[in-house]
C-alpha positions as CSV (number, residue, x, y, z in Angstrom):
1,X,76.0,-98.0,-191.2
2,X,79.4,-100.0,-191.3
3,X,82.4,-98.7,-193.1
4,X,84.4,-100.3,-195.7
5,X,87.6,-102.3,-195.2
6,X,90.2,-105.0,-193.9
7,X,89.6,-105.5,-190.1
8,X,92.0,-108.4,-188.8
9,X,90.7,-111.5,-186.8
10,X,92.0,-112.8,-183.3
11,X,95.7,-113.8,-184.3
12,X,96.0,-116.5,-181.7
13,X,95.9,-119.9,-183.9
14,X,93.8,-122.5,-182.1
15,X,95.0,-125.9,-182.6
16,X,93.4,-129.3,-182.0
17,X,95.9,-132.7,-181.7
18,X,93.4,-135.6,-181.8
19,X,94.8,-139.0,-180.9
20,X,93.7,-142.1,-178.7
21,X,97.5,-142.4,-177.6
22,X,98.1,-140.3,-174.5
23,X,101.8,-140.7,-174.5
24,X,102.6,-139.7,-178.4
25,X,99.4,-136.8,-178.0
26,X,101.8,-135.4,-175.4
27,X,105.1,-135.3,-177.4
28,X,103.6,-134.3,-180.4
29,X,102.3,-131.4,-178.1
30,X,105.6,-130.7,-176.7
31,X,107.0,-130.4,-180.2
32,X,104.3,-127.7,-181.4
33,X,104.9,-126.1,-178.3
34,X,108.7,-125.4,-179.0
35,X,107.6,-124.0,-182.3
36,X,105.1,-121.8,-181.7
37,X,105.8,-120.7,-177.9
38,X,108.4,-117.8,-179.3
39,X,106.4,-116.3,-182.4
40,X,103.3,-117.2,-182.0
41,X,100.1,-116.3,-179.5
42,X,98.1,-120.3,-179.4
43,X,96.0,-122.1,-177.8
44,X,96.1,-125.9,-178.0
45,X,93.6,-128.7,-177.2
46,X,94.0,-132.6,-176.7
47,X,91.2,-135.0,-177.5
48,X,91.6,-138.6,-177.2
49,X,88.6,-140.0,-179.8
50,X,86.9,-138.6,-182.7
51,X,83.9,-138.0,-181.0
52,X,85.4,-135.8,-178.3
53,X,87.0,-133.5,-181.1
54,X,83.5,-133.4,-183.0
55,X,81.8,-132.1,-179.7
56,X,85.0,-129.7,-178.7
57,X,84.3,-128.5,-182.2
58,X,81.0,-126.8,-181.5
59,X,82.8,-124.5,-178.7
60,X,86.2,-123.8,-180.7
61,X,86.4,-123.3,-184.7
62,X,89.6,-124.6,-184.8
63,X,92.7,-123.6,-187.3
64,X,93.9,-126.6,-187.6
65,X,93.5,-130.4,-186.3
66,X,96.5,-132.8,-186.2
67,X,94.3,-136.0,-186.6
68,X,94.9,-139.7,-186.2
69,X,93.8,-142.3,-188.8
70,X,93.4,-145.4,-186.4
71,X,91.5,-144.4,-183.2
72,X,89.5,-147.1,-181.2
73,X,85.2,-145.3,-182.2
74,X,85.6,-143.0,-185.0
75,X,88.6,-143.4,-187.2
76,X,90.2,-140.2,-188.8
77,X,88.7,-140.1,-192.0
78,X,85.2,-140.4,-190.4
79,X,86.3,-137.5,-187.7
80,X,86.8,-135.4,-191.1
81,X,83.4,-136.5,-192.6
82,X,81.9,-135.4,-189.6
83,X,84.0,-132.2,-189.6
84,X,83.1,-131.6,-193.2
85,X,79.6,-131.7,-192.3
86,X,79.7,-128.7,-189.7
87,X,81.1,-126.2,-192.2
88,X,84.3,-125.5,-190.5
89,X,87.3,-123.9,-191.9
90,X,89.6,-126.2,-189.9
91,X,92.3,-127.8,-192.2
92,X,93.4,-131.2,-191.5
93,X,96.8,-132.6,-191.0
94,X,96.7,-136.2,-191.2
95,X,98.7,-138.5,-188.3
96,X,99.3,-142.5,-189.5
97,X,102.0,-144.6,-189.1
98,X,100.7,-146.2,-192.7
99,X,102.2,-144.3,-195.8
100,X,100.3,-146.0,-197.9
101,X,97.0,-144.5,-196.5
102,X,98.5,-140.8,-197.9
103,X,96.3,-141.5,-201.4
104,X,92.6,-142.4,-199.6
105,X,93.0,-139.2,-197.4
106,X,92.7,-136.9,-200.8
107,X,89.1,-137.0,-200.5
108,X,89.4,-135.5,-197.5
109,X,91.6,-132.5,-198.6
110,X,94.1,-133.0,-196.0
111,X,96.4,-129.5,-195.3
112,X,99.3,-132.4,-194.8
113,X,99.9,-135.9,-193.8
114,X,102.6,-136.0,-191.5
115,X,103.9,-139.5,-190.9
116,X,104.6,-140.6,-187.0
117,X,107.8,-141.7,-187.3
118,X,109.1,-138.1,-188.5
119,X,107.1,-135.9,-187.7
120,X,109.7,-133.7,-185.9
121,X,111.4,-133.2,-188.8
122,X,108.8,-132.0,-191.2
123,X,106.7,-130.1,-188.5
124,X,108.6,-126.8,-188.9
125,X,107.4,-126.7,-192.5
126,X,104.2,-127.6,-191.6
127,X,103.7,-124.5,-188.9
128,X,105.3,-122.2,-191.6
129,X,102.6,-123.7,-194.3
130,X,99.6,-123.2,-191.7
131,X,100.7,-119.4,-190.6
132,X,100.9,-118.3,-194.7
133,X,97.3,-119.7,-195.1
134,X,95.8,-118.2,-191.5
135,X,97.5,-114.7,-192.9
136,X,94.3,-114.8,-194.6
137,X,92.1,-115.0,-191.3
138,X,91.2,-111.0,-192.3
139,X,87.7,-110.1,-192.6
140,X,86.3,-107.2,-195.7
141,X,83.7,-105.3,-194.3
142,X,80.9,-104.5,-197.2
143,X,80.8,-101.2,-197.2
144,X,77.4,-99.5,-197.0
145,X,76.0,-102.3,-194.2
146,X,76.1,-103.4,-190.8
147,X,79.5,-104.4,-189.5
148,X,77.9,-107.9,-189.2
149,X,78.2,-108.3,-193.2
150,X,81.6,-109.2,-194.3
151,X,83.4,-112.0,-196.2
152,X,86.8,-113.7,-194.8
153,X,89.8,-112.8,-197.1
154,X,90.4,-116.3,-197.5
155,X,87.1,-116.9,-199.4
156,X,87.9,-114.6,-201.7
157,X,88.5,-115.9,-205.6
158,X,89.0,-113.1,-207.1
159,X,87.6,-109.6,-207.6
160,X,86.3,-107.4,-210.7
161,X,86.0,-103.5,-211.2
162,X,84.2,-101.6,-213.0
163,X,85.1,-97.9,-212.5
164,X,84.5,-97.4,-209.0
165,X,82.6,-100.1,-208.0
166,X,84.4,-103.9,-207.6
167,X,82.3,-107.2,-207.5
168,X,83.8,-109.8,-204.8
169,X,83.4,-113.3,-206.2
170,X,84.0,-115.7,-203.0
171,X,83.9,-119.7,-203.2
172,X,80.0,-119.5,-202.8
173,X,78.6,-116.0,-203.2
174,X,79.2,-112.6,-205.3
175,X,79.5,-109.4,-203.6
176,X,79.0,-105.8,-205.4
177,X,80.4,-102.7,-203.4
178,X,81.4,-98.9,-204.1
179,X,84.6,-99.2,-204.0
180,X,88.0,-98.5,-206.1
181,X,90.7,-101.6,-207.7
182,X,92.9,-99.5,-206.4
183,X,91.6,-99.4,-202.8
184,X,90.8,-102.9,-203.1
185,X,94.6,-104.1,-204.3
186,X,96.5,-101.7,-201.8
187,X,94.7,-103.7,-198.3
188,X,94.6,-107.4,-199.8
189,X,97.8,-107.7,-201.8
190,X,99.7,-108.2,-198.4
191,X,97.6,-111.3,-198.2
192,X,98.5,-113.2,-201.2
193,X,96.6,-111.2,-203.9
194,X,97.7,-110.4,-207.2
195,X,96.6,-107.3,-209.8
196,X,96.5,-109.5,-213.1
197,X,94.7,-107.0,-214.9
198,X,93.2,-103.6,-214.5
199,X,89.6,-104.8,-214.4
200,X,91.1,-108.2,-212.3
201,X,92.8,-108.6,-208.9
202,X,93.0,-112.4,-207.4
203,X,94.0,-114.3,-204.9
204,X,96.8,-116.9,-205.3
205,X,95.6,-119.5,-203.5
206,X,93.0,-120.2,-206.0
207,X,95.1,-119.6,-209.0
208,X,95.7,-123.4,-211.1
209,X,97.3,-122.4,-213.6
210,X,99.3,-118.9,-215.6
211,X,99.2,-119.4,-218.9
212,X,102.1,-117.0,-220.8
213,X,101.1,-118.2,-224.2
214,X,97.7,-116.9,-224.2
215,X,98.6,-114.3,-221.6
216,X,95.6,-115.8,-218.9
217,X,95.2,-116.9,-215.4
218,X,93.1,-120.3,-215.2
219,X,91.5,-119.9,-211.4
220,X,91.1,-123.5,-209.3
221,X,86.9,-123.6,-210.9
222,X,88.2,-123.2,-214.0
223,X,87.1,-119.4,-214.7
224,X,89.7,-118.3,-217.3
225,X,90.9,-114.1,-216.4
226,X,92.4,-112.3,-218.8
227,X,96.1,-111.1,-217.8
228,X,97.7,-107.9,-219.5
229,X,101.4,-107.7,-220.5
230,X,102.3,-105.0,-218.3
231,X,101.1,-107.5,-215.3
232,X,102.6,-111.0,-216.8
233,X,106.3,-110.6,-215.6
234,X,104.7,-109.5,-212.0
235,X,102.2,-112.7,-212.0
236,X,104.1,-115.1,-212.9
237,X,106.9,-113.9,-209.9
238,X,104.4,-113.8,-207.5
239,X,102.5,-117.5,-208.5
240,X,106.0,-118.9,-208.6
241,X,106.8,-117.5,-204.9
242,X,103.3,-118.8,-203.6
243,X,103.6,-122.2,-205.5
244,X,107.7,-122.3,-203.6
245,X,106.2,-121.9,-200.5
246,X,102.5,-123.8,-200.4
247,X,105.1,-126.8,-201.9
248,X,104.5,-130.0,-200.2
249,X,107.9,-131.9,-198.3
């Protein structure tokens, strides 16, 4: 039987750079390289076509994938149909010399769309935006079962007690387990979660909206939690912190 808890995935980021132009795929590498080389443990891949990155894909689940829109084959945006349809948790930065494209890739739901010509400039941001969202690469062990059943922290929407058992509601599935809010809060709030309520604890990144006049948090499907009084001041600090630094350049 498997015990309870937060168990930490690998914390080397695995990074893809995806672009048909040899000379700029290497730069942009350099660049990356400078940032990461002196905090972080990484491991970065090159692909030259969509095609290649779809088939690397099946070997590596990468963290992220600095993508090209115009690539002789696949383009980028059908590269990140064809990444959608594997199920991967790989965000998508978005590479184009054409600002103009920044509005088509929102059905994609880029992570960014960095624009060629500065790239260097915004790419700090960028890296600091990607390592906040991987600090949520954690895995909950349900209690009770084989170490084999867990969810990822980062698919967790919120979570719901009721005396000393909690219900884990993900973005697909709902999880009961024998454990306390208080166990729960102390080993997830270090990863972006917020106690909103005694019976409520969620998880910023799939908070839309905090609503002071009706004392509520509105979560990113709509769900409406109730928020208590004692909690609001707390909140609305820590949604204003998350929202400072998820904000886009």
């Amino acid at each position: 039987m498997g015990s309870s808890g937060l168990r930490k995935k690998c914390e080397k980021m695995n990074i893809a750079i995806c672009d048909d132009d040899s000379t700029f795929r290497s730069t942009f590498r350099d660049n990356l390289e400078k940032l990461l080389r002196q905090t972080t443990e990484y491991n970065i891949d090159e692909y030259s076509s969509g095609e290649e990155f779809i088939a690397g894909c099946d070997s590596c689940n990468y963290d992220c994938v600095f993508l090209d829109l115009y690539m002789g084959g696949m383009t980028g945006f059908e590269t990140a149909s064809q990444l959608a349809r594997k199920n991967k948790d790989t965000r998508i930065a978005f590479l184009t010399s054409n600002v103009a494209l920044v509005y088509d890739s929102f059905e994609y739901q880029p992570f960014y769309f960095l624009r060629k010509d500065n790239y260097v400039d915004v790419l700090p941001k960028v890296i600091q935006k990607l390592k906040i969202l991987l600090d949520q690469n954690g895995i909950f062990i349900l209690g009770g079962r084989s170490d084999n059943e867990h969810v990822s922290v980062g698919s967790i929407c919120y979570i719901t007690s009721d005396k000393h058992n909690i219900t884990i509601q993900t973005t697909k599935y709902c999880y009961d387990m024998r454990k306390t809010m208080a166990e729960a809060e102390k080993e997830l709030v270090p990863y972006g979660f917020v106690r909103i309520h005694k019976q409520y604890l969620v998880n910023l990144r799939y908070v839309k909206k905090v609503s002071t006049r009706d004392d509520t948090v509105v979560m990113y499907d709509d769900v409406v939690l109730e928020m208590s009084r004692r909690n609001k001041s707390t909140v609305m600090e820590k949604f204003r912190e998350y929202q400072r630094s998820m904000k886009n350049i």
